[in-house]
Structure formats: C-alpha cells, structure tokens
C-alpha positions in Angstrom: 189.6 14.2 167.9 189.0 15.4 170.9 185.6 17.4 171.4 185.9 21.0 172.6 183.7 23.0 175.3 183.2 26.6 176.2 183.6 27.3 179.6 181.3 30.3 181.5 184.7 31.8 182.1 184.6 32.4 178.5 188.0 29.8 178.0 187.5 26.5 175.9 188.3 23.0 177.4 188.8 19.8 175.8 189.3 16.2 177.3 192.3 13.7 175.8 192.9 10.3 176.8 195.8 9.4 178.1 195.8 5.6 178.8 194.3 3.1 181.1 194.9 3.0 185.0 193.5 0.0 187.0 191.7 -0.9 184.0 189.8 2.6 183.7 190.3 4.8 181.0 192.4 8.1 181.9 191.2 11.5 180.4 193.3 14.9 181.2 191.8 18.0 180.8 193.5 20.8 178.9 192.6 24.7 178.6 193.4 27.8 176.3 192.1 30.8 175.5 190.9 29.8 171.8 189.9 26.4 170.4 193.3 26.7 168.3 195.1 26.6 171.1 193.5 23.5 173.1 193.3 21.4 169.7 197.3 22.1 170.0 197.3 21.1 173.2 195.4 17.8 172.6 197.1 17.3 169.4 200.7 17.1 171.3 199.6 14.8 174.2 197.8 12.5 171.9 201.4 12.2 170.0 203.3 11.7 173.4 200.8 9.0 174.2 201.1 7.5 170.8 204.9 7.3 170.9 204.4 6.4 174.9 206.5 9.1 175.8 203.6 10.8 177.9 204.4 11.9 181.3 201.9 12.9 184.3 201.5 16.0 185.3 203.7 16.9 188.4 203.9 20.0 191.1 207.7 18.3 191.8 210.0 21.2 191.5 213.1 21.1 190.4 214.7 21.8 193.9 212.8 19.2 195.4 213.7 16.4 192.5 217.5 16.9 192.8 217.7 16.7 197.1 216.0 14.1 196.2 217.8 12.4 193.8 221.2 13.3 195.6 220.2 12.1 199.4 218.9 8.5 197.1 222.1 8.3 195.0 223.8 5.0 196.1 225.5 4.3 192.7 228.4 6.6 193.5 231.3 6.7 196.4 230.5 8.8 200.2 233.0 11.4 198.4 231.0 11.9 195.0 227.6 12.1 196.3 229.0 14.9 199.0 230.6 16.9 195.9 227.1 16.4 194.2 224.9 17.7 196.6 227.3 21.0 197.2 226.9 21.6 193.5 223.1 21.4 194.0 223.0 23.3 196.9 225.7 26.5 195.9 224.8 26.1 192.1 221.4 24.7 190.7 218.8 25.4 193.2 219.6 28.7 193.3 219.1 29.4 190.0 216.5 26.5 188.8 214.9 25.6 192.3 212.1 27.1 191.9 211.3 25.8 188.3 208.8 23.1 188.1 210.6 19.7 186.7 208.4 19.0 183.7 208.7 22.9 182.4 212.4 23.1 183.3 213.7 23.9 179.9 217.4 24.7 177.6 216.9 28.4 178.1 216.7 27.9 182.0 219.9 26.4 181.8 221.5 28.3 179.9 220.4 31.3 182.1 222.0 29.4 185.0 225.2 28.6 183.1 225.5 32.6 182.5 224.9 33.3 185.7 227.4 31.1 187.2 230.1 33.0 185.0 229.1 36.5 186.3 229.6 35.1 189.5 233.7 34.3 188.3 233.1 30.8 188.4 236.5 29.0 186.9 234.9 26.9 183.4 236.0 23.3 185.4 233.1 24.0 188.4 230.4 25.5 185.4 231.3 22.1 183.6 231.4 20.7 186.7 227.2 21.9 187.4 226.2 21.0 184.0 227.7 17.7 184.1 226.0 16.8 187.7 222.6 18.4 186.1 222.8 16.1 183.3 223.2 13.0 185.4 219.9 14.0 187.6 218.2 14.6 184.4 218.6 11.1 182.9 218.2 9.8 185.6 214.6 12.0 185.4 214.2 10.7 181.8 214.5 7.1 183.0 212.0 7.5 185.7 209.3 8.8 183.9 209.7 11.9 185.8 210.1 13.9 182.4 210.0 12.8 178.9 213.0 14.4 177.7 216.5 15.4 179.4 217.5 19.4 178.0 220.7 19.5 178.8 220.7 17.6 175.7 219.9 20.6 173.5 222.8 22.9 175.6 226.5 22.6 174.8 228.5 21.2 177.2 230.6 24.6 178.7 233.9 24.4 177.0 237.3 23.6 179.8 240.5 24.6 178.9 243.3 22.4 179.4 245.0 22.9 182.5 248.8 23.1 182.2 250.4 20.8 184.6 253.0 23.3 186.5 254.5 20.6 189.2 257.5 21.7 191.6 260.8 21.4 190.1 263.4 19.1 192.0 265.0 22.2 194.0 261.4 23.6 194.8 260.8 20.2 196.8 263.6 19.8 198.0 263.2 23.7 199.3 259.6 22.7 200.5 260.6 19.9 202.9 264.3 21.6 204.2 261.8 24.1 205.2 259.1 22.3 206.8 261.9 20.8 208.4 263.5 24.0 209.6 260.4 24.9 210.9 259.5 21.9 212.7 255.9 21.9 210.8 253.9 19.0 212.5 252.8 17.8 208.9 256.8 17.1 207.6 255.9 14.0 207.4 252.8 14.1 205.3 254.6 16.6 202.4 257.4 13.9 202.4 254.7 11.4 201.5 253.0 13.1 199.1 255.6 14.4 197.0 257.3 10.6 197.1 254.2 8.6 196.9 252.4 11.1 194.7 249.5 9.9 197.4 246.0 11.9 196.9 245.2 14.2 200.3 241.8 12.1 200.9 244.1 9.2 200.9 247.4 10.4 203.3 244.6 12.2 206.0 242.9 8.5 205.9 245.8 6.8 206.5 245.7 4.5 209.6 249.3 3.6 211.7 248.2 -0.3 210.8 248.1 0.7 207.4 251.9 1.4 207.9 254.4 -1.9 207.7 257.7 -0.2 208.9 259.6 -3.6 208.9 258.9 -3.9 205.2 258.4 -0.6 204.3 255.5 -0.2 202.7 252.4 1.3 203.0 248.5 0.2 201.6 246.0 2.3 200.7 242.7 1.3 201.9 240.3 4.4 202.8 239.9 8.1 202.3 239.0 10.6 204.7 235.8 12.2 203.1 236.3 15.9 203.0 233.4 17.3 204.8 231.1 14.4 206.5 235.0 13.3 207.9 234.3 9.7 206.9 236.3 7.3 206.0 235.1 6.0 202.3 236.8 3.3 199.7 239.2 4.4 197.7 238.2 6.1 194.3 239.0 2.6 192.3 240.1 -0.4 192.7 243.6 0.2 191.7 243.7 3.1 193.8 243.2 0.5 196.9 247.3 0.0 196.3 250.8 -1.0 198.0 253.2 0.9 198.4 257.4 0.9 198.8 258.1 3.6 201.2 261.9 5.3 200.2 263.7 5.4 203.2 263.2 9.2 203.7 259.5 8.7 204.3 260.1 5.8 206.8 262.4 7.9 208.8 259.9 10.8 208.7 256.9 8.2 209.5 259.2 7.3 212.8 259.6 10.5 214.0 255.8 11.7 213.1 254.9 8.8 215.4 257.0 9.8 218.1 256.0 13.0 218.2 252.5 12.3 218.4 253.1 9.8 221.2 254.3 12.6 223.3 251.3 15.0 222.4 249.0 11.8 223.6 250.8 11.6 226.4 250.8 15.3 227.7 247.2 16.5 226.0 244.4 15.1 228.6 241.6 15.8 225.8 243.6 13.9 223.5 241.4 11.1 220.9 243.4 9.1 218.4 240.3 6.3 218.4 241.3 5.7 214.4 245.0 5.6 215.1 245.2 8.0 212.1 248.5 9.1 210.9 247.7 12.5 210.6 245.2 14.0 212.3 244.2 17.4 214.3 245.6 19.0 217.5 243.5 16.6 219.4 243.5 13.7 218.0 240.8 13.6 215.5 240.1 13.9 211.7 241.7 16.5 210.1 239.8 18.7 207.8 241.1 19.3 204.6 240.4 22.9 204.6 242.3 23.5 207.8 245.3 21.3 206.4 245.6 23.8 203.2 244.9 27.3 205.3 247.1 26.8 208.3 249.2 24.9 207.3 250.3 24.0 203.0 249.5 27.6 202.0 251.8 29.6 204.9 254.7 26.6 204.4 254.7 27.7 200.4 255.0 31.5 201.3 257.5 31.0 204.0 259.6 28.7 201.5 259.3 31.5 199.1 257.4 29.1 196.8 254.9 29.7 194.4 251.5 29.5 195.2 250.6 25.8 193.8 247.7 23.6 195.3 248.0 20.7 197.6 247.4 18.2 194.6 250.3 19.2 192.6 252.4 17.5 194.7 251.1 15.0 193.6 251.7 16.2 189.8 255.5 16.9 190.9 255.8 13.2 192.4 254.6 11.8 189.3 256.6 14.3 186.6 260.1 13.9 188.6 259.9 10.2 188.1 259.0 10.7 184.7 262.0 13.0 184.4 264.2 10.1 185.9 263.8 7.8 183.1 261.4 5.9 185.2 258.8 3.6 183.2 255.2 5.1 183.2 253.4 1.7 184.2 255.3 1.9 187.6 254.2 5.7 187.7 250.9 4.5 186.9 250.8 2.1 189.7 252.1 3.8 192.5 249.5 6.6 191.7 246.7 4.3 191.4 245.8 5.5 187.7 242.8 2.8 186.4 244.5 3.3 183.2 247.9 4.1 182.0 246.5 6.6 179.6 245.5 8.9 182.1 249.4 9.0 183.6 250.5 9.6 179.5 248.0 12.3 178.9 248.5 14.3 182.1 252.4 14.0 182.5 254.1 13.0 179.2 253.3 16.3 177.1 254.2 18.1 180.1 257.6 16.8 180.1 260.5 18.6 178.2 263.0 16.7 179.5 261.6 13.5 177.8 260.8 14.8 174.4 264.5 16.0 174.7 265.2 12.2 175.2 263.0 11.0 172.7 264.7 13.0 169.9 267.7 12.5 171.0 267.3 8.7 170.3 265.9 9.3 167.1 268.9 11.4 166.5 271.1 8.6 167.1 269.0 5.8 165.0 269.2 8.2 161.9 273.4 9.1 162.5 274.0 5.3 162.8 271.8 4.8 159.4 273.9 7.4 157.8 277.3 6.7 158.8 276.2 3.2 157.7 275.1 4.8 154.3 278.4 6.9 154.1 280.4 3.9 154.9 278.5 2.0 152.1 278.9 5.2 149.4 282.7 4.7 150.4 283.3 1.1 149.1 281.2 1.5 146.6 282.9 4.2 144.9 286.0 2.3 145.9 285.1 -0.2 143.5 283.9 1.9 141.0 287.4 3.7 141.1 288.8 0.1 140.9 286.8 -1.4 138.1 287.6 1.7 136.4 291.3 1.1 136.8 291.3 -2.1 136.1 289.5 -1.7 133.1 291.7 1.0 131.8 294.4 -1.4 132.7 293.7 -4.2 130.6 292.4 -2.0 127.6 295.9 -0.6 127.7 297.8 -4.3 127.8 295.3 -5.0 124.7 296.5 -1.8 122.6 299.9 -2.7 123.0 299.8 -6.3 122.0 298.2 -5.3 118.9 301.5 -2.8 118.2 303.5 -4.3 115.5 306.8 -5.5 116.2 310.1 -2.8 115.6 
C-alpha cells in the first residue's frame, strides 16, 4: 500500500509504482482532496499495472492523435485516407478536438454522435464518423496510447437500408437521346457508365491507352482521386478489370476523341499531359464535383429525369442486365465486385422482374408434377374400373355355370 502525505496546500498525495524504466524503478504521483480518494486513485493504477494495461500519462489531445494517425495511415488506398481525414476534419475534431486522448470517454461520443444529427447528417455519414473513430481508436489501443478503445461501449448508429431506385430502360435511353440532342461534351462518359456500370473515380481516370478500339475493350487500371486529383489503384484487385465495349460506347469513344482533338487544336492553353479520356475545359483532371453540378445534375432536369446520383448509373447498368436474364457472375465481373454476394445482395431483391421469373419456373415444375399426378390418377382408376369389370364378369360366368340345366 501506498503511503499517503499531506500536502501544505491542505490536499493528500501518495506515490505508486508503475514499473521499471532503464532499470530504475518508476513512481507516479497522484492527488485528491481526501485520503479516500488518492487510495482510489492508487488502488486503480496498481490494478492497471498488475494486469499490464497501464498507460503513461499524455497531454496528446484528441485532435492532435487523429491528424496524426490520418497523415501516417499507409494501410489504406490515396482515396480512403482522403475520405478519412475529411471525416476528421468536418466531424470529430470539432466536437472531440479538444478532449485529451486518455480522458476521451462513451459519453463524449455519444455527445458528438447527437450532435452530428442536429446538424441533419444522413445515418450513412454518422455511421460513417463512428466507424473512422473506431479504427483510430484501436489503432490507439494497440499503441499504448490508451488502454481501452470506447467506442466499444457505444452502439454502432443504426443505417437503414438504402433502396436501390436505378433508371428504368426508357429513362436511359431518355438520358443519353438527350445528352445527345444537346451535344453535352460528357455523351460519351453517361454511355459508359450506364453500359459498363464503371464507378466515376474509375471513367474520370481513364487514359486513351487504356482504350483498345481495334478489339474493343477497355482496362481499368487507376482512379482519379476526388480531391488531391491523383491518380490511385483501383479499389481491389478485381476492380483492376477488362472490359467488352458494346459497339454504342466505341462509336461514342470515337467521336469523344475527335472532338477533343479539335479543342486541342484550337485552345492555345490547352494540357492533355495524361491523355485522359475525359477531362476539363483545358485539358486537365476533372473534378468530380464540377462533373455532377455543371454537368449530371442540369442533364437530369433537362431530360425531365428524376433527380438520382451519378452512382446509380451504375445501379441501373447492373439491374437492366439483371433484368435481361443475364448471369450475375458476368454482372459481377464487369462491375469488379470482390465477391458475387455483394452483386446478389444489392441488385437481386431489387429486381421484380426476376422474382416474377423465379416463380414462374416454379410454377411450371409443380404443373408438370401435377399433370404427371393427374395423368397417373387417370390409369389408375382405369384399372380400378377394369379390374372391377372384370371381376364382376367372371363372378357372373361362375353363377351361371352353377344354374341347373332346363
């Protein structure tokens, strides 16, 4: 037990050891207004020492940790660790910055979590915070940095499922006869994503050498990062893909290329240096942002098209396939799912069309069964009908042999 002192301040003190550091013994010393409270104090670190769960003392804020831990993070693609550090930046350090790392606790984020729904922030982004929160926390835990993670004592913030609502066939066909009509400089890119089903990072990534037109096909090997405007790997391995180009896609390809030959050749500030497929008025990276405001958003309202986002094209690509009869591991592929339960669980629930299908056949398995069983009921009370006959037959030839004679 650790021996207690009274301090002039009128406060008792008391000394606990902690371990050994370059072969000295460690002592920290603890405060409290009463000698109850410091023989609490000493009590709990002499546990955490016991169970070697102790952890220094540290100034290290919370706000401080996670730029930390973001600007270090090498474990994850150019495009996560940019999405992670705007969710530290717009939603945790705001609200647990100034919280000192070892004393952040459930309460503060649950305080944050609240907070983040006053401010009308859709479940998926609040999930979203938590979950990046959680990751820096381990990784805390794992470090020594704290002894124990609480976002492990807060429920995860419940998502709704989102209900797939992809174009219908006439919708994109509407979409591109009015791009078309309009002579929108991106025709070529809506063609692609609605019959490629290719992610946006991916199509404003794509290179002209990535294009084979003699074969037509198409690989995906980079994504545009949205906000740094660097070009990053793909977001798996299967999503690093070859594609068939339909013959509509090809012929908008040529034409994208031909226009943007002649913009090269009149604009003087013109800088294609990545040869990218689709790219800004002068030649460079096109931001994702600028992609959706000028250009997606005003082609949906002058097609007289719902307001969708740029993604569901990608949902449509994928369900009109779907609706086609074709198989869901070719979906899967040309999507560049990792797994082909992520196409089933986002697209075949989704799908009317195929349920229709699937009962239909089980509708026909069942009639063939019972006009089998009917057939069968048929014979067989044929031949009950016959025996019977029969039988009555020969009883009858019996009676009348046994007549005597006139």
């Amino acid at each position: 037990m650790a021996k207690l002192f009274k301090r002039k301040d009128g406060r008792w003190s008391a000394q606990v050891f902690v371990g050994i550091v370059d072969g000295k013994r460690k002592y920290r010393t603890v405060y409290g207004e009463t000698q109850a409270e410091v023989r609490q104090k000493t009590s709990l670190i002499s546990a955490q020492v016991q169970r070697r769960t102790y952890i220094e003392p540290s100034n290290v804020t919370a706000e401080m940790y996670l730029t930390d831990w973001v600007e270090t993070l090498d474990s994850v693609r150019a495009n996560t660790r940019e999405s992670y550090d705007m969710v530290v930046r717009n939603y945790l350090t705001p609200y647990l910055g100034q919280v000192k790392l070892q004393e952040l606790g459930a309460l503060d984020i649950r305080k944050m979590l609240a907070a983040l729904e006053r401010q009308g922030l859709a479940p998926r982004t609040r999930e979203y915070a938590y979950s990046v929160l959680n990751a820096a926390l381990n990784d805390a835990v794992l470090w020594d940095a704290i002894s124990i993670n609480p976002c492990t004592k807060i429920k995860r913030p419940h998502v709704p499922d989102h209900e797939i609502t992809p174009l219908t066939e006439g919708e994109s066909k509407k979409l591109l006869e009015t791009a078309l009509e309009l002579k929108e400089p991106f025709y070529a890119l809506y063609v692609l994503a609605l019959t490629t089903g290719m992610r946006a990072s991916e199509l404003l990534g794509l290179q002209w050498r990535d294009i084979d037109f003699a074969n037509s096909r198409l690989a995906v090997r980079r994504v545009l990062v949205k906000d740094s405007l660097e070009f990053s790997e793909p977001k798996t391995k299967l999503a690093r893909r070859s594609i068939t180009l339909t013959d509509l896609a090809v012929n908008a390809l040529k034409k994208h290329a031909e226009e943007q030959a002649k913009i090269g050749n009149t604009k003087s500030n013109w800088s294609n240096t990545s040869g990218l497929v689709f790219c800004d008025s002068l030649g460079g990276p096109m931001r994702y942002q600028n992609l959706i405001r000028r250009h997606f958003k005003p082609l949906l309202m002058k097609a007289e098209l719902r307001d969708i986002r740029f993604h569901d094209l990608r949902h449509t690509c994928a369900s009109l396939l779907l609706q086609a009869g074709e198989h869901p591991k070719i979906v899967q592929e040309l999507l560049g799912h990792s797994k082909i339960s992520i196409t089933m669980d986002l697209y075949s629930h989704s799908i009317p069309s195929m349920q229709k299908e699937t009962a239909r056949k089980m509708d026909s398995i069942f009639q063939e069964k019972r006009s089998l069983y009917l057939v069968n009921s048929q014979k067989s009370s044929q031949g009950i009908r016959q025996n019977k006959t029969t039988f009555q037959i020969k009883n009858m030839s019996k009676n009348m042999s046994k007549r005597p004679a006139n």
